[in-house]
N, C-alpha and C positions, 0 to 999 in steps of 0.2 A: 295745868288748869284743873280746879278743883272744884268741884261743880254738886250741890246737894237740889234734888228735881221729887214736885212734891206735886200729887194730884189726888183730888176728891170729888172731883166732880161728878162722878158715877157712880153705880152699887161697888166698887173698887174702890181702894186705900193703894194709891201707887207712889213709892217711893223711891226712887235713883239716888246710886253716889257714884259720881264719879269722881276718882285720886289720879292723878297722871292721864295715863293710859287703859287703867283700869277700871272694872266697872260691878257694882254692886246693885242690886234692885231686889224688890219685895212688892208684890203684888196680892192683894188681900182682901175677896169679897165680904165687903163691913157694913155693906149699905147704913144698918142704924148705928154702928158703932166708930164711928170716925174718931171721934173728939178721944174716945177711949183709947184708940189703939195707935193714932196719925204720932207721936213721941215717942213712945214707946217701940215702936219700928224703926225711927230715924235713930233711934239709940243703937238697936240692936244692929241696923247698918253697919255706922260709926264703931263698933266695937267688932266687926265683921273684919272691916277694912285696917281697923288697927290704926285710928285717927280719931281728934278732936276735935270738935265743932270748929274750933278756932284758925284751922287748916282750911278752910272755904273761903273758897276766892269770889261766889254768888249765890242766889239760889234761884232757880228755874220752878216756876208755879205755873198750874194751868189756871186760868183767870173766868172760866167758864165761855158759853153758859153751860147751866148744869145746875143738876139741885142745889136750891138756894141755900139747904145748910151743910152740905158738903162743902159750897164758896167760904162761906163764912169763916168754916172753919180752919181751911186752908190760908187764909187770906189772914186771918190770926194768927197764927202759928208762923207765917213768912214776915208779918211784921212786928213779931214779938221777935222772934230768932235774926234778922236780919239788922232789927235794932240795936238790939244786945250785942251783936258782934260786928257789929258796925260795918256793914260788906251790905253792896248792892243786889236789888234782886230784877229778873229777869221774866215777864208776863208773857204767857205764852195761850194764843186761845186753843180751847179743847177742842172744840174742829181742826183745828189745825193741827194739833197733836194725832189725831184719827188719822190727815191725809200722809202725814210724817209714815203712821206705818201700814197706810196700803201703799205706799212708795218702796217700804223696806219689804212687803212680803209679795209683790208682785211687778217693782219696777218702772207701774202705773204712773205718768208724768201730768195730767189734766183728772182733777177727782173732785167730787161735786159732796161734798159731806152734809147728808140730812138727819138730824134728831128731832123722835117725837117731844112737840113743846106740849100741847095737851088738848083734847078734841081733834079737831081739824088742822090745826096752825103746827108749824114746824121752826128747830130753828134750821140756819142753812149757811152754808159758807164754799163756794168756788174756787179752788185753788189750783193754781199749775208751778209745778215743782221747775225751783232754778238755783243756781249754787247747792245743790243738797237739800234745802228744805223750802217747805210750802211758803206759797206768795200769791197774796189776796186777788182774785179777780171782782173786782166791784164789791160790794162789800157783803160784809154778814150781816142777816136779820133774823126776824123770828116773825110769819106769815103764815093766812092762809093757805094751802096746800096748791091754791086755784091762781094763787096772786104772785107766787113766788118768781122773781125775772128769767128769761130767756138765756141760754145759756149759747157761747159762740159753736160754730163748730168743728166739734176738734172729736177724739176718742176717748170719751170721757165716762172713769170708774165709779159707781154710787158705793157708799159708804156711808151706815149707820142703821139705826132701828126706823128711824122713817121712811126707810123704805119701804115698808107691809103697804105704801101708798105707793106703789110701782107705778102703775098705771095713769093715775093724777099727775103725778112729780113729771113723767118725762111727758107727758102732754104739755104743762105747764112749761118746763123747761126747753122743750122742741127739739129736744133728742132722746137715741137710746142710748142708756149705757150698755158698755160692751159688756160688764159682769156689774155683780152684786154683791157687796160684803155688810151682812148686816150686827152678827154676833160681834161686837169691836166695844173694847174701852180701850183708855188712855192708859199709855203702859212708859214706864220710866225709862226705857232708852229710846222713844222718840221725843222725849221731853229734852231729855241730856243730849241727843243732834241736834236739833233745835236751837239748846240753849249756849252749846258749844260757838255756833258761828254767830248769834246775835251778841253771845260776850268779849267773841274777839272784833266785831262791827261796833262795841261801844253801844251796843240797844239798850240800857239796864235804866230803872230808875229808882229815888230813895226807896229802902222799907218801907216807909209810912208813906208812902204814895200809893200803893200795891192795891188795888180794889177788886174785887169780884165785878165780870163783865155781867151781865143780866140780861141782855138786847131790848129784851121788849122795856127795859124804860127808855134807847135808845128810839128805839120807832116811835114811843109816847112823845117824845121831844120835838119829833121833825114836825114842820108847818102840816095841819091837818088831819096829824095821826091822831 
């Protein structure tokens, strides 16, 4: 399985390859220079690995949310390269990528991932870990901090920069976490776990399908938002 894993959606430039069994990644804080460096690293991967573009069996992108032009640019780059080589690609939200590795760095099975969206509002996404990787509990949003839903109760790790809102979040939520991890970007081998089992489930869809998630036009959408 031959697996190329591409995320921008943070002050990070993170890039995976995985060949067989093996595994390659570059991780690189670019926050302004994405567009500059996001090719030029998948190159330097690919010439790591001692492989051609043309050897990739998918590509694994985190689909946000996250700055809007870190998506952008990501989402470019997965459906220019995804086209051209005529291979499926595989969306992966960046919450979810986050709980992928408080799983791998603490074992943590129920993880509640908050990122600052701006002011008050957060985005948010609930997950508990099954087969190896994250699985949605209700859905992701992007909300006030006051508004955000009730979380069941379980033992449940927070995960992200929104949490400097400790105190709100788990009132709002109606528990505590048992710890707190908030220094966290998306990092290319939970992208490549991830992307590993959703490509052997058949999760993939065309290149030119592949969009940047955004939420808050999601919430705009529902009756009332």
């Amino acid at each position: 399985m031959n697996l190329l894993a591409i995320d921008t959606s943070s002050k990070t430039s993170a890039i995976g390859l995985q060949i067989g069994e093996k595994r390659w990644q570059s991780v690189v804080m670019s926050d302004r220079s994405h567009s500059r460096d996001i090719l030029s690293n998948i190159v330097d991967l690919t010439d790591k690995a001692g492989v051609n573009l043309n050897d990739l069996d998918a590509i694994v992108f985190g689909k946000g949310p996250g700055s809007f032009t870190g998506l952008r640019i990501t989402v470019g780059v997965v459906q220019g390269l995804g086209f051209g080589l005529q291979i499926p690609v595989i969306p992966v939200s960046s919450l979810a990528c986050l709980a992928q590795g408080e799983y791998r760095e603490s074992g943590a099975t129920d993880i509640f991932v908050v990122l600052s969206a701006r002011q008050e509002e957060v985005y948010f996404g609930a997950y508990h870990m099954r087969d190896g990787i994250p699985n949605l509990t209700g859905e992701e949003g992007v909300l006030p901090v006051s508004h955000i839903p009730g979380l069941e109760s379980r033992d449940w790790v927070g995960v992200g920069d929104g949490w400097r809102l400790k105190k709100q979040l788990e009132l709002a939520a109606g528990n505590r976490m048992q710890h707190i991890r908030m220094e966290v970007y998306p990092q290319p081998q939970d992208l490549l776990d991830i992307g590993v089992v959703k490509l052997a489930r058949g999760e993939t869809i065309d290149a030119m399908q592949a969009r940047p998630e955004y939420l808050r036009e999601k919430v705009a959408s529902k009756p009332g938002g």
